[in-house]
MARTI-397539 format. One record per atom (N, C-alpha, C, O): residue in three letters; x, y, z. Coordinates in steps of 0.1 Angstrom, whole numbers, padded with zeros to 4 digits, always signed. Layout:
N
ALAXYZ...
***
This chain:
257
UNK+0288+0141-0960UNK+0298+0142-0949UNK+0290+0141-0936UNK+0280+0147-0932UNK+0301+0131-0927UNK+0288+0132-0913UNK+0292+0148-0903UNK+0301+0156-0901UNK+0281+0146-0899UNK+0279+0155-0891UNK+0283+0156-0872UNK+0276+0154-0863UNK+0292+0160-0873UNK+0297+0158-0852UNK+0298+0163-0844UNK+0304+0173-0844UNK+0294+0160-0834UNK+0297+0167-0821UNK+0307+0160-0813UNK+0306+0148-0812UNK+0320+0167-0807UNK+0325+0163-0800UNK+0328+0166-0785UNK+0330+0178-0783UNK+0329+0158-0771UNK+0326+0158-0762UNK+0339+0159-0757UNK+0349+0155-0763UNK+0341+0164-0748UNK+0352+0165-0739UNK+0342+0171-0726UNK+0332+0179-0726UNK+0353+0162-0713UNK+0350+0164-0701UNK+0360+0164-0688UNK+0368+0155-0687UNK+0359+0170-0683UNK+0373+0170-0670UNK+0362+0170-0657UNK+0350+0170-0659UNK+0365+0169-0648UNK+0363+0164-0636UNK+0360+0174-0625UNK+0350+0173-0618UNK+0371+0188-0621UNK+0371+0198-0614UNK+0375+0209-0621UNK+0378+0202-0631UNK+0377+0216-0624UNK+0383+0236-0620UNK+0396+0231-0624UNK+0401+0231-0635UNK+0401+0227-0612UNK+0414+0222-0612UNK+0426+0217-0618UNK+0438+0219-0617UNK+0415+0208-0629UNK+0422+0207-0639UNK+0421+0214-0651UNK+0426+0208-0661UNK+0418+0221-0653UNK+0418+0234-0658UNK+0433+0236-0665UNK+0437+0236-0676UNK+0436+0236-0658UNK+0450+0241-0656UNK+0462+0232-0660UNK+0474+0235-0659UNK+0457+0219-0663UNK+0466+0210-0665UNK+0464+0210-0684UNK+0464+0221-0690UNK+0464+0199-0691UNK+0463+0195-0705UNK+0448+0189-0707UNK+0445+0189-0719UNK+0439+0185-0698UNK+0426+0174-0702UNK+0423+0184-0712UNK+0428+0182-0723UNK+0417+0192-0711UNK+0406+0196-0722UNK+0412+0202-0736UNK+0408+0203-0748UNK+0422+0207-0731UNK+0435+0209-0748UNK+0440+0196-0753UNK+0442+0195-0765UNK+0442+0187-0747UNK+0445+0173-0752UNK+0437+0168-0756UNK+0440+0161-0766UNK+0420+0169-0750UNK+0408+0161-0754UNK+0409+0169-0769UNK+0413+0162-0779UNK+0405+0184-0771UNK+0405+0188-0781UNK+0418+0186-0794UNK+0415+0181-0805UNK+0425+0188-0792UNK+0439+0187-0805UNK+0432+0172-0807UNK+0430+0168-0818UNK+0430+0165-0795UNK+0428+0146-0805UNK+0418+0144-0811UNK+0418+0135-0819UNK+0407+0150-0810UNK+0391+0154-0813UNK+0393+0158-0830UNK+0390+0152-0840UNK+0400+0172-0828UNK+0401+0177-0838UNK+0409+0168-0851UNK+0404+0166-0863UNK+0418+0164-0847UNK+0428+0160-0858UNK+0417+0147-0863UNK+0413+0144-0874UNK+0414+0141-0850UNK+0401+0127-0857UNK+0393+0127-0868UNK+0391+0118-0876UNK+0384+0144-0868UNK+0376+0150-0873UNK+0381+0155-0886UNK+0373+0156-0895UNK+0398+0158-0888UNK+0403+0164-0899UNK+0402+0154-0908UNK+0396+0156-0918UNK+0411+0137-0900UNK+0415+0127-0906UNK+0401+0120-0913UNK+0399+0114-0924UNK+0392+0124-0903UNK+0382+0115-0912UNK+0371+0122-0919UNK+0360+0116-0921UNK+0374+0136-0923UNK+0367+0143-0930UNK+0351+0141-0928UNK+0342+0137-0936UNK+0351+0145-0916UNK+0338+0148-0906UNK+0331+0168-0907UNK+0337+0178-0908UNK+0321+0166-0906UNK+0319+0183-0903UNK+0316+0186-0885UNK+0306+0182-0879UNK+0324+0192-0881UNK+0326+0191-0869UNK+0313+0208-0867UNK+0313+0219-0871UNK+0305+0200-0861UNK+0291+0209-0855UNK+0293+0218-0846UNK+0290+0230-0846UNK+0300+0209-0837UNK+0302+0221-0825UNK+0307+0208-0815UNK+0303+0196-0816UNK+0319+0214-0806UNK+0324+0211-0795UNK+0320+0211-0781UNK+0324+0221-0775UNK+0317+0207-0777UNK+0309+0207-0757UNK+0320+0202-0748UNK+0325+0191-0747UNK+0323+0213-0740UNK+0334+0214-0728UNK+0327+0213-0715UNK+0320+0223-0712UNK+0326+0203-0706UNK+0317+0203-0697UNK+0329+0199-0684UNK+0338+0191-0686UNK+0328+0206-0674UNK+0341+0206-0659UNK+0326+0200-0650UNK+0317+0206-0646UNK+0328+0186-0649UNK+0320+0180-0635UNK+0322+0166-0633UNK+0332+0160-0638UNK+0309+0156-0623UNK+0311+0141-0625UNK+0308+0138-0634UNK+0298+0141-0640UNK+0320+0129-0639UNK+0312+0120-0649UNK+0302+0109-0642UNK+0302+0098-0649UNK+0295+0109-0630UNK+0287+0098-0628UNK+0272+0104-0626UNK+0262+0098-0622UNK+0273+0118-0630UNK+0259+0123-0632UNK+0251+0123-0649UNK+0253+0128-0660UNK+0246+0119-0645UNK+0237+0116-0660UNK+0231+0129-0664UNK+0234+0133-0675UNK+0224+0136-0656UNK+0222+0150-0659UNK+0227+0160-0662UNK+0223+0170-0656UNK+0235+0163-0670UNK+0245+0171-0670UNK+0239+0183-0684UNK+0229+0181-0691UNK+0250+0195-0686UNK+0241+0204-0698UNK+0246+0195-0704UNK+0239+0186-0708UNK+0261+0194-0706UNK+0266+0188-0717UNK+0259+0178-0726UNK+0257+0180-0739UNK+0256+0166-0716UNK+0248+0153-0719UNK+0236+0161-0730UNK+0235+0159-0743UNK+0228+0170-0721UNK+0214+0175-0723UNK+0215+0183-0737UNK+0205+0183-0744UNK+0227+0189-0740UNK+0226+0194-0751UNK+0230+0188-0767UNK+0227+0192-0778UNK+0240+0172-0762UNK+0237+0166-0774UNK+0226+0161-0775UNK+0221+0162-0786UNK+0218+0155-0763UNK+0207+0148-0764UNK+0197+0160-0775UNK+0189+0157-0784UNK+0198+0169-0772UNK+0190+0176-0778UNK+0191+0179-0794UNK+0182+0181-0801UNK+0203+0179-0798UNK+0204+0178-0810UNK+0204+0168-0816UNK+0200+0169-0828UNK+0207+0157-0812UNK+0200+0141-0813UNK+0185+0144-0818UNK+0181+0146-0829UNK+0180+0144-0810UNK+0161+0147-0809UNK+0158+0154-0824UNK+0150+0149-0832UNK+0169+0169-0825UNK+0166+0178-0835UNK+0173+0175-0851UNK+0172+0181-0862UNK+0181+0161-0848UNK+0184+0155-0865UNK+0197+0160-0866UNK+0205+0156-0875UNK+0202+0171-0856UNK+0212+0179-0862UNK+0227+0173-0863UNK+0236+0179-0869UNK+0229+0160-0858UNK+0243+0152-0855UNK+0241+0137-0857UNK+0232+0130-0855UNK+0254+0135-0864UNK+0252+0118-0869UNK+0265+0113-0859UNK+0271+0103-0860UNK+0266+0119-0852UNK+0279+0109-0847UNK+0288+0118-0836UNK+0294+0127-0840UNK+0289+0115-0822UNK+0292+0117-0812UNK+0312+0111-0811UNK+0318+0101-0813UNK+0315+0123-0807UNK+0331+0121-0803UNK+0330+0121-0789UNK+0324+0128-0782UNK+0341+0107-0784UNK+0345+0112-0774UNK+0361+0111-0773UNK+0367+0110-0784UNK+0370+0110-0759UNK+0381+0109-0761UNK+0384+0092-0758UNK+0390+0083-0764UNK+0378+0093-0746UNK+0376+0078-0742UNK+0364+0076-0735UNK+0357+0086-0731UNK+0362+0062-0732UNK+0348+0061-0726UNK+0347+0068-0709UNK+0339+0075-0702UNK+0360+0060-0706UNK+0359+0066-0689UNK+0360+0077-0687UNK+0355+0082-0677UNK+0367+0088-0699UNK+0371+0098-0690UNK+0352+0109-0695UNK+0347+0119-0689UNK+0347+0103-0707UNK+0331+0109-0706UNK+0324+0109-0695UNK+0318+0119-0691UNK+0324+0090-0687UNK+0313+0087-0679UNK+0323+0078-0672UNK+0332+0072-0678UNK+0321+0079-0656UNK+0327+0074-0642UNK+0318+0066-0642UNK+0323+0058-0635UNK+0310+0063-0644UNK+0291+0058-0640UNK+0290+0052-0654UNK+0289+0058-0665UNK+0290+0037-0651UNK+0287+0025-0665UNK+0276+0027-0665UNK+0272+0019-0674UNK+0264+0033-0659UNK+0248+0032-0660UNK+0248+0042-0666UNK+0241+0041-0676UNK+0254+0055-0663UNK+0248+0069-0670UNK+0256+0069-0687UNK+0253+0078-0695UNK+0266+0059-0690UNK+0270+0056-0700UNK+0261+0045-0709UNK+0260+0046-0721UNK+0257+0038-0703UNK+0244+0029-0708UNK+0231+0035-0713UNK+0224+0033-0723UNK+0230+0041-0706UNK+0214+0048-0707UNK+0220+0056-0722UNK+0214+0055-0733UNK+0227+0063-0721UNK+0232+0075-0734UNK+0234+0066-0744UNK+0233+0070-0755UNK+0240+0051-0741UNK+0243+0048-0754UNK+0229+0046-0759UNK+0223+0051-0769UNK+0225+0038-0751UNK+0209+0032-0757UNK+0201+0048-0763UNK+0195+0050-0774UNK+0203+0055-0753UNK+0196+0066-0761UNK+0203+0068-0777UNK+0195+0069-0787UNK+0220+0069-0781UNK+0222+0072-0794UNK+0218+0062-0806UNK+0219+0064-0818UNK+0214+0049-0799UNK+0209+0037-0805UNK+0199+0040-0809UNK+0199+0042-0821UNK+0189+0041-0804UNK+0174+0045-0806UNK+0175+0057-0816UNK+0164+0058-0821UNK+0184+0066-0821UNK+0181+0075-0823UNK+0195+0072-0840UNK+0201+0081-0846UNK+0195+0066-0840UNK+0208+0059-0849UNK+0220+0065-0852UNK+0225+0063-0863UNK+0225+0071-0841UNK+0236+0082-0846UNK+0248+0072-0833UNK+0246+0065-0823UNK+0259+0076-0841UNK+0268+0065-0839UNK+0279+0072-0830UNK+0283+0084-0833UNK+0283+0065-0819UNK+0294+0069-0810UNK+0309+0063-0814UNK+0312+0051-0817UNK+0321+0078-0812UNK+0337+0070-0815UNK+0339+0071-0805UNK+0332+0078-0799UNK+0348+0064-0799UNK+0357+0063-0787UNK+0369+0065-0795UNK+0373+0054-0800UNK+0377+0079-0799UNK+0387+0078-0803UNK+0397+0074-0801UNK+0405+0072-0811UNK+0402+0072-0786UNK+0418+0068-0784UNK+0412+0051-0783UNK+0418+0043-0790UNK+0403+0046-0776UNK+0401+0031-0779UNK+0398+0026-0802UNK+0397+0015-0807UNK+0396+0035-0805UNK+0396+0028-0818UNK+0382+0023-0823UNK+0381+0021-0835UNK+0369+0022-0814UNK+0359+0020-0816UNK+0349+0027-0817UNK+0346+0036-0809UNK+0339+0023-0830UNK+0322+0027-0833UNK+0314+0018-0833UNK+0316+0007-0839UNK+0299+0022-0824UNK+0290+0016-0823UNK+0286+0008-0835UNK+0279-0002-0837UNK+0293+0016-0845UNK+0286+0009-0857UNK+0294-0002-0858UNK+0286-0010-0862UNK+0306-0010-0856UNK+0315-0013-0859UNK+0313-0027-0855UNK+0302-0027-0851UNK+0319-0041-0855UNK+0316-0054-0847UNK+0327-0052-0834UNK+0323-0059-0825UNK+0337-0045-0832UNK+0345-0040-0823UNK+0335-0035-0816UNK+0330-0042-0807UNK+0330-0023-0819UNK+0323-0014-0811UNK+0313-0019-0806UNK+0314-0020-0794UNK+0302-0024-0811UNK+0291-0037-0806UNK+0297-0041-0790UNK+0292-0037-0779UNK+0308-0050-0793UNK+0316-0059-0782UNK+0319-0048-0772UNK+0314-0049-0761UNK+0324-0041-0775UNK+0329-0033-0763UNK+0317-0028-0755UNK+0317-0030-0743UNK+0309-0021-0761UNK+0296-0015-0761UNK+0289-0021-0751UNK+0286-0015-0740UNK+0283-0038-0755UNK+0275-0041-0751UNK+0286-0048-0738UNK+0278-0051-0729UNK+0299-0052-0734UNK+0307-0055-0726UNK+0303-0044-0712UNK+0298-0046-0701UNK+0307-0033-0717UNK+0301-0022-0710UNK+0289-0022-0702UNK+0288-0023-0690UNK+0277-0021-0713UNK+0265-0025-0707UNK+0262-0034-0697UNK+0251-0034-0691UNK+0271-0044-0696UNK+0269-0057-0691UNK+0272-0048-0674UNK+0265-0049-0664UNK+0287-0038-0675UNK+0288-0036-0665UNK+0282-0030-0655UNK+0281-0031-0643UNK+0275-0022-0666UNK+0268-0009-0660UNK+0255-0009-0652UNK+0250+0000-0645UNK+0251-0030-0657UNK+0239-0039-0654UNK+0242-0044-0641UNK+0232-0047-0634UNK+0255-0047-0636UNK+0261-0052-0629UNK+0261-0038-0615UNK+0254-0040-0605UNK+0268-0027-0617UNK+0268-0016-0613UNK+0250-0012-0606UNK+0247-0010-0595UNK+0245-0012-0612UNK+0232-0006-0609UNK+0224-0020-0600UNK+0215-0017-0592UNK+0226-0030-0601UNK+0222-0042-0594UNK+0231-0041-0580UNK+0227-0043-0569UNK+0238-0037-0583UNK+0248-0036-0567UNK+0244-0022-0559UNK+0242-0022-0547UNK+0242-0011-0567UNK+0234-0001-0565UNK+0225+0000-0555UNK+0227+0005-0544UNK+0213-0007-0561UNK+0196-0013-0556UNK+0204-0022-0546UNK+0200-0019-0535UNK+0214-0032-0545UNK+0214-0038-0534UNK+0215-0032-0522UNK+0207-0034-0513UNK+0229-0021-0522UNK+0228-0013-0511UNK+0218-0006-0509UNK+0214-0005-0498UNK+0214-0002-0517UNK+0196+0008-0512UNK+0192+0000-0506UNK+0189+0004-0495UNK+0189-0011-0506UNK+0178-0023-0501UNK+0182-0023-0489UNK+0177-0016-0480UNK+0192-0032-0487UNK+0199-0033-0470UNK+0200-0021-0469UNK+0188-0020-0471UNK+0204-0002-0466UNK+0202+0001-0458UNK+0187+0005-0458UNK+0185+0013-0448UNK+0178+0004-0463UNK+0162+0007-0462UNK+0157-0004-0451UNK+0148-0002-0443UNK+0166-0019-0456UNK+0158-0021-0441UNK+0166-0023-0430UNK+0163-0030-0420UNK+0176-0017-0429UNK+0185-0015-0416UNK+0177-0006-0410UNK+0174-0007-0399UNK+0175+0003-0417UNK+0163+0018-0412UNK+0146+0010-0408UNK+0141+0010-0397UNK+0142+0007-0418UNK+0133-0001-0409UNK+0133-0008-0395UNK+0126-0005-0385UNK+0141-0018-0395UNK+0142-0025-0383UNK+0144-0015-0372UNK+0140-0018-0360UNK+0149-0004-0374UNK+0149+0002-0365UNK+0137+0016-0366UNK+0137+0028-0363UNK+0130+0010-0371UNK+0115+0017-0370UNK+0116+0037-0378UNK+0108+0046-0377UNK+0129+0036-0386UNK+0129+0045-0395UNK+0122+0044-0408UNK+0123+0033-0414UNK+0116+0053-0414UNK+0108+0050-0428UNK+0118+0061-0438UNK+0117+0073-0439UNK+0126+0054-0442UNK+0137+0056-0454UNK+0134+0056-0466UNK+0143+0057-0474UNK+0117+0055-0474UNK+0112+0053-0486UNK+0107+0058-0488UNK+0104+0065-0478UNK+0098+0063-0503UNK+0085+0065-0507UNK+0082+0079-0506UNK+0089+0088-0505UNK+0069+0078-0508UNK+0070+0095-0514UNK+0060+0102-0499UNK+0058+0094-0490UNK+0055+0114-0498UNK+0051+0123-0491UNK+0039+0113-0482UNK+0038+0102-0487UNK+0035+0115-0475UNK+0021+0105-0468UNK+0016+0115-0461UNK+0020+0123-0452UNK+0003+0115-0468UNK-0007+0124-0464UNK-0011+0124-0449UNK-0016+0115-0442UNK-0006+0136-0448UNK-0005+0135-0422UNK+0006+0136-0415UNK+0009+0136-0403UNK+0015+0138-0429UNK+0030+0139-0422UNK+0034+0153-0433UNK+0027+0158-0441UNK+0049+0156-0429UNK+0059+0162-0439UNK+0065+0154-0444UNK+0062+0142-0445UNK+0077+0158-0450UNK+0088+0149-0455UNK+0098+0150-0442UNK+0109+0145-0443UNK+0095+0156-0432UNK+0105+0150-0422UNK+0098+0141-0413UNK+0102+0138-0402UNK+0086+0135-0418UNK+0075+0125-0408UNK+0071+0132-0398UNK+0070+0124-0388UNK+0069+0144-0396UNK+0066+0151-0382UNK+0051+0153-0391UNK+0049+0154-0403UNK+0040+0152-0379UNK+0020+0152-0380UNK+0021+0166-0388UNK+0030+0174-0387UNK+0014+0167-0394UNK+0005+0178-0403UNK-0006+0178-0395UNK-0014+0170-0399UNK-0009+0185-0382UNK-0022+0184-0376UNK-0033+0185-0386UNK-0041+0176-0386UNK-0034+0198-0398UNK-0050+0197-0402UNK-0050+0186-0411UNK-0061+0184-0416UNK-0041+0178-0414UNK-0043+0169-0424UNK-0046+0156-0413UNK-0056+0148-0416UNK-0039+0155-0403UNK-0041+0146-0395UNK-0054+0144-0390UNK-0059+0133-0390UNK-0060+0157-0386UNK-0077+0159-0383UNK-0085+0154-0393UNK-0095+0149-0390UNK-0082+0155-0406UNK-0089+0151-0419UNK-0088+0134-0417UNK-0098+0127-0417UNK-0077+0131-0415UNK-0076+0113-0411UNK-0088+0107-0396UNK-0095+0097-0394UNK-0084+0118-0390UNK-0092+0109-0380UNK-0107+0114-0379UNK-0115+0111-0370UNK-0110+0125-0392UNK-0126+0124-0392UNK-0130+0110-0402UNK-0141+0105-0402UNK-0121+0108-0407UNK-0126+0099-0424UNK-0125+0082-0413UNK-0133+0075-0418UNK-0119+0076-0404UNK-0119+0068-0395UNK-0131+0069-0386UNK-0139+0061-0383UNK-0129+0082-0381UNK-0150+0082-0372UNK-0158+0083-0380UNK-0167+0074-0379UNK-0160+0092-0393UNK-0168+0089-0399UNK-0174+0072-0404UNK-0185+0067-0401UNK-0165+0066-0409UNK-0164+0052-0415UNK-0171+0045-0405UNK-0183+0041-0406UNK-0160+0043-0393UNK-0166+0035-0384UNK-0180+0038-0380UNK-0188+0030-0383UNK-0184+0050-0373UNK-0202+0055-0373UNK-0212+0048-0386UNK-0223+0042-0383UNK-0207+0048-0400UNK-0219+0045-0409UNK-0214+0028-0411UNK-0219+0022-0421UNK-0205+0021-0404UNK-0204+0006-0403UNK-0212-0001-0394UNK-0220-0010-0396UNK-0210+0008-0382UNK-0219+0005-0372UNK-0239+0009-0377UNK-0249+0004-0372UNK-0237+0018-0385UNK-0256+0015-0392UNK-0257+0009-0400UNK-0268+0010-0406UNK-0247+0000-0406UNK-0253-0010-0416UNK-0249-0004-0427UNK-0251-0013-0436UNK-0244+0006-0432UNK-0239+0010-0444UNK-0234+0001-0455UNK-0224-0005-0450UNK-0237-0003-0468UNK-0223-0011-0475UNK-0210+0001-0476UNK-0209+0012-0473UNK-0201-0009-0484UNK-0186-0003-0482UNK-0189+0013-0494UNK-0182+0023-0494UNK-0203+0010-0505UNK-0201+0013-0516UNK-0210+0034-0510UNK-0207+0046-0512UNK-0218+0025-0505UNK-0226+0036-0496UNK-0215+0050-0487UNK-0215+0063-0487UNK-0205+0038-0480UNK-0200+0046-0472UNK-0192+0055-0479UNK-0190+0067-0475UNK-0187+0049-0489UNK-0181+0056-0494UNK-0182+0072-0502UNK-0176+0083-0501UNK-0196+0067-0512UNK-0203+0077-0512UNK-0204+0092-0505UNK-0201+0104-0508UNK-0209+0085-0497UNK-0214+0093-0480UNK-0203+0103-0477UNK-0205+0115-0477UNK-0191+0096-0473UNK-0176+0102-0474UNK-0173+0115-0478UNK-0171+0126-0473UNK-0173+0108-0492UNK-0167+0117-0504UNK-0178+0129-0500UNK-0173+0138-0493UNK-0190+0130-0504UNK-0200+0143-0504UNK-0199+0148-0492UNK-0199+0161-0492UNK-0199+0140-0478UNK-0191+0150-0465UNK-0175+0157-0466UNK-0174+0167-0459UNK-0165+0153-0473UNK-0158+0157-0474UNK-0157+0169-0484UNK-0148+0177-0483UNK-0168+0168-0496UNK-0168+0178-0504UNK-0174+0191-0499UNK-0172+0203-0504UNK-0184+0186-0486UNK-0193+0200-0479UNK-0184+0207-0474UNK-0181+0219-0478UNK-0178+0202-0467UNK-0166+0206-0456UNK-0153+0212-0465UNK-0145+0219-0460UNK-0153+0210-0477UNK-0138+0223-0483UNK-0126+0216-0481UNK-0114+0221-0481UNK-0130+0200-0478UNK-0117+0193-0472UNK-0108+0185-0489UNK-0114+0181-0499UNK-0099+0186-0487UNK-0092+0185-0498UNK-0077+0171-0496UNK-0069+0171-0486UNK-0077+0165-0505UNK-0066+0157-0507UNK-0056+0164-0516UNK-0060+0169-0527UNK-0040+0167-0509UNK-0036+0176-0515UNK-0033+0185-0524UNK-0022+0186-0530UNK-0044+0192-0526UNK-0049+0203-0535UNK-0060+0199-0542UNK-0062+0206-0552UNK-0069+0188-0539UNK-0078+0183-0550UNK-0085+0177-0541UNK-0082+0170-0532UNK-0102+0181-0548UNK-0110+0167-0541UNK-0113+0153-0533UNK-0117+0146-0542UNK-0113+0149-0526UNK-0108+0135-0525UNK-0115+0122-0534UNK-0127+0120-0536UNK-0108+0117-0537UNK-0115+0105-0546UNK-0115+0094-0533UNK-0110+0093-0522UNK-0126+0083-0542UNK-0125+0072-0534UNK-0114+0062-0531UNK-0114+0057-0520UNK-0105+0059-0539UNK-0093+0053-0534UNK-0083+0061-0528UNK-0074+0054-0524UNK-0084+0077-0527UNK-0076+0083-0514UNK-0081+0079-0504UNK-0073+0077-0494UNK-0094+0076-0501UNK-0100+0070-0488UNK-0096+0055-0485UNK-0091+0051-0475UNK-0098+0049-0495UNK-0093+0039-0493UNK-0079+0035-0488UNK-0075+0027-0480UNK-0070+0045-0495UNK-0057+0038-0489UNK-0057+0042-0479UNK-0054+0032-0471UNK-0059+0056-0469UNK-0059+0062-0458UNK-0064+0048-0448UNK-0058+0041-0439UNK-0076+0048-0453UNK-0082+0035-0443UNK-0076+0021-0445UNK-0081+0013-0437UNK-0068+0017-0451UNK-0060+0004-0453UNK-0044+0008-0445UNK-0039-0002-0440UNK-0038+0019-0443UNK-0025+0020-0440UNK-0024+0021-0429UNK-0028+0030-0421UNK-0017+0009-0425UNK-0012+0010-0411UNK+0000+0016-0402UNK+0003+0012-0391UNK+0005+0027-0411UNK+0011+0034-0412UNK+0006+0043-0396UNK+0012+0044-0385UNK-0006+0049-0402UNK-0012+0054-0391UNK-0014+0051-0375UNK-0017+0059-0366UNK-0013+0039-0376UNK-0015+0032-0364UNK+0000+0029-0356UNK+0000+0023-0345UNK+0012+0032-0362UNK+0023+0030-0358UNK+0031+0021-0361UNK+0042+0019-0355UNK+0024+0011-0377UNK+0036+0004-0378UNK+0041+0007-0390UNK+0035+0016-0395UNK+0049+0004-0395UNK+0061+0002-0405UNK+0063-0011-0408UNK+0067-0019-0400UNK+0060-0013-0425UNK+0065-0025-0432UNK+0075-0022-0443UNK+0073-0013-0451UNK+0083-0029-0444UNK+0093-0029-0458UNK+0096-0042-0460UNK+0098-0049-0450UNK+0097-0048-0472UNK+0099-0062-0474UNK+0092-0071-0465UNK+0080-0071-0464UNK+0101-0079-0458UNK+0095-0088-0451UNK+0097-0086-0435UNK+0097-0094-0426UNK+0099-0068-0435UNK+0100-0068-0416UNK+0089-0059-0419UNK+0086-0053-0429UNK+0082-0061-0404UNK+0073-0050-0401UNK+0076-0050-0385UNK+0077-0060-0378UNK+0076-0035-0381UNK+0080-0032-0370UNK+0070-0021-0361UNK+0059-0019-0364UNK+0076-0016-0353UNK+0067-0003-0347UNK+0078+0009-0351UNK+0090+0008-0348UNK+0069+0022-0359UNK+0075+0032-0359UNK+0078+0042-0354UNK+0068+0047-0348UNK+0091+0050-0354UNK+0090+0062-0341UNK+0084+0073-0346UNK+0092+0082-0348UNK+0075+0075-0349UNK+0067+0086-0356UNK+0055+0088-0347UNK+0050+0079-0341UNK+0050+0098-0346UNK+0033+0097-0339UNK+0023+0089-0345UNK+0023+0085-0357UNK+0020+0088-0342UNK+0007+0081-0348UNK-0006+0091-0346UNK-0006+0100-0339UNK-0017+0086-0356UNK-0031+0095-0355UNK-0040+0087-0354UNK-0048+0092-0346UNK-0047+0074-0357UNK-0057+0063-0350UNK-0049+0054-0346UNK-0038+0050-0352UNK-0057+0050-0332UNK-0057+0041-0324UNK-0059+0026-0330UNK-0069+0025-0336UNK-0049+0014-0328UNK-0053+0004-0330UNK-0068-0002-0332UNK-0072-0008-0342UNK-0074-0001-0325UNK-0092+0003-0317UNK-0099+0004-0329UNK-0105-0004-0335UNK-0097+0015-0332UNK-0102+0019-0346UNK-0098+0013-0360UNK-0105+0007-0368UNK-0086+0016-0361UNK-0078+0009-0374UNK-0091-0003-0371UNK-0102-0001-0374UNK-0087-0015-0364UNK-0094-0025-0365UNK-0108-0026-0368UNK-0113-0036-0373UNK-0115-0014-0363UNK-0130-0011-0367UNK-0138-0011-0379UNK-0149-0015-0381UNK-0130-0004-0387UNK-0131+0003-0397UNK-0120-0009-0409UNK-0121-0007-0421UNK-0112-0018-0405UNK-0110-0028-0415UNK-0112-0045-0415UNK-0104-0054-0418UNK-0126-0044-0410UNK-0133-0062-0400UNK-0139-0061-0416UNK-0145-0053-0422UNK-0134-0077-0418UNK-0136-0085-0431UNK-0151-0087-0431UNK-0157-0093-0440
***
């Protein structure tokens, strides 16, 4: 006998109070009677369906993982997932994991040549959905660029996440720029200087966030022009409204081919 979990989902509170989740359930149930299923356990989840994260999700997933279910109910596809991506990803996850999805009121299982079609129709959309996604990300990232906003990427050592200076981190940048430039100007190689760097920075208690600095933290610091005031995304590069911590002057010093 297979083994099931069935899903039901509503949207707000609100509907609470109407029929969704007593209707999901009576159709669930009778499914489970008719096809002489062992019904595992039931998951009632009130949110978006275009969040992928959810307990609900997290807790079949988990029984998936643990062997404990062969076969996922739902009522229908839309009313599980608003979001054809966060419905993609779950399917592919019960694929990988070979346990088979009903769409009870559509009539279809993954296992099924029906279900296949639909399935992978879906996916198509959800491909479609997530490309249009990334598109808007893109235009407005560089709408924000062009106008000398930095809309991306993760933390940059000398800033916060609101791009406002971290003075002592900032201090740490423009010793590793005087230092550099000083041992260019004696003739140092790149391999030397580097060296050199790293062991002054290890005297001094100076730290890349929370940790020693390695040689390609120096490196990127000294390659980013970030510092110097500009901003690149794609194919604009602009001047940023952010402060800056070296001087053109330098940047250029410290990166002569």
């Amino acid at each position: 006998m297979k083994r099931a979990v069935a899903y039901q989902r509503i949207s707000t509170i609100g509907q609470m109070d109407g029929t969704g989740l007593e209707f999901q359930k009576s159709k669930l149930d009778a499914y489970v009677k008719y096809s002489e299923m062992n019904l595992v356990k039931t998951i009632e989840e009130v949110g978006s369906g275009a969040n992928g994260d959810r307990d609900g999700l997290n807790q079949i997933k988990s029984m998936v993982e643990n062997n404990e279910v062969d076969v996922v109910l739902v009522w229908n596809v839309s009313r599980g997932f608003r979001s054809m991506v966060v419905f993609a990803n779950f399917y592919d996850f019960l694929n990988k994991h070979d346990v088979e999805l009903i769409s009870v009121s559509e009539g279809v299982s993954s296992k099924s040549k029906s279900g296949e079609l639909l399935f992978s129709v879906l996916q198509g959309v959800a491909s479609f959905e997530k490309s249009v996604i990334t598109e808007r990300m893109m235009s407005g990232r560089l709408t924000r660029a062009k106008q000398g906003i930095r809309a991306y990427g993760k933390k940059l050592y000398g800033y916060d996440l609101d791009w406002n200076l971290v003075e002592d981190e900032a201090s740490v940048i423009k010793y590793i720029y005087k230092k550099t430039n000083a041992m260019i100007k004696k003739g140092y190689s790149k391999t030397k200087r580097s060296r050199h760097l790293l062991k002054l920075l290890r005297n001094k208690g100076l730290k890349f966030k929370n940790h020693y600095f390695k040689s390609h933290n120096i490196r990127d610091i000294l390659s980013n022009e970030f510092y110097v005031g500009k901003l690149k995304y794609s194919n604009v590069e602009t001047k940023h409204n952010y402060q800056t911590i070296v001087s053109q002057r330098l940047y250029n010093s410290v990166n002569v081919v």
